[in-house]
C-alpha positions in Angstrom: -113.2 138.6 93.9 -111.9 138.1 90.8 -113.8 137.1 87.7 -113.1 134.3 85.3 -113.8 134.7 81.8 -113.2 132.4 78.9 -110.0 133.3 77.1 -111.7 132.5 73.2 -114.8 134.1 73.3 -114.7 136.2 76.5 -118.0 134.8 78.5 -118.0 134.6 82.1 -120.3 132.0 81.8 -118.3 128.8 82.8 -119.2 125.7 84.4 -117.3 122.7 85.8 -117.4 119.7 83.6 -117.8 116.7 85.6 -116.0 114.5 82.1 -113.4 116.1 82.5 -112.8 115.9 86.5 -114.2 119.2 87.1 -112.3 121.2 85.0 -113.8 124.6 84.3 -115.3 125.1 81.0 -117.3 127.8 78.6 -120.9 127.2 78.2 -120.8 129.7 75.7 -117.9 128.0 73.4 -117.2 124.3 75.2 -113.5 125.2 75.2 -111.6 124.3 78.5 -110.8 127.8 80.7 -107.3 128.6 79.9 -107.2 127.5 76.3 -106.3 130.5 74.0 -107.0 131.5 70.6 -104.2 130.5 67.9 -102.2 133.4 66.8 -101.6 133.8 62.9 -98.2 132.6 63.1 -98.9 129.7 64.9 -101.2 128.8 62.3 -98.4 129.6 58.9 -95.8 126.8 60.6 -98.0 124.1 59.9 -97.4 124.8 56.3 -93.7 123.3 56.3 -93.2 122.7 53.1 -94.3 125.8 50.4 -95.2 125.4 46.8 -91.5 126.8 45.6 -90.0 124.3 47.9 -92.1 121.4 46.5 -91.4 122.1 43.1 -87.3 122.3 44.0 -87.7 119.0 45.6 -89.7 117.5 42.3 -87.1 118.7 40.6 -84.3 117.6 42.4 -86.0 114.1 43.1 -86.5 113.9 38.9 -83.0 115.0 37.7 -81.5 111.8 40.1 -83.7 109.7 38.6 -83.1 110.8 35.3 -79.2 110.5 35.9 -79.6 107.3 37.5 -81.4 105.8 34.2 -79.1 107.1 32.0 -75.9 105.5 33.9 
């Protein structure tokens, strides 16, 4: 028999969620069984743009506009 234990906080105590069609979920958490915690990479690619590239891109954006003023 093999033993199903939630994959975020590591309780066996799950139940089956009748909102969700009967899909097997933590008690202990409320996250669906199967769902995983984020790694910390996952988590640095939402930052896309960093705070050297955002000052580049004011940069750039304010010498064009600068240039196209002048001309």
């Amino acid at each position: 028999m093999s033993l199903n234990k939630c994959l975020f906080c590591g309780s066996s105590n799950l139940r089956a969620d009748r909102a969700l069609s009967g899909r097997l979920v933590c008690a202990s958490c409320g996250n669906p069984y199967g769902v995983r915690k984020k790694g910390r990479n996952q988590l640095n690619n939402l930052e896309y743009f960093s705070v050297k590239k955002k000052y580049l891109l004011f940069i750039s954006i304010f010498l064009i506009a600068f240039f196209l003023v002048i001309i």
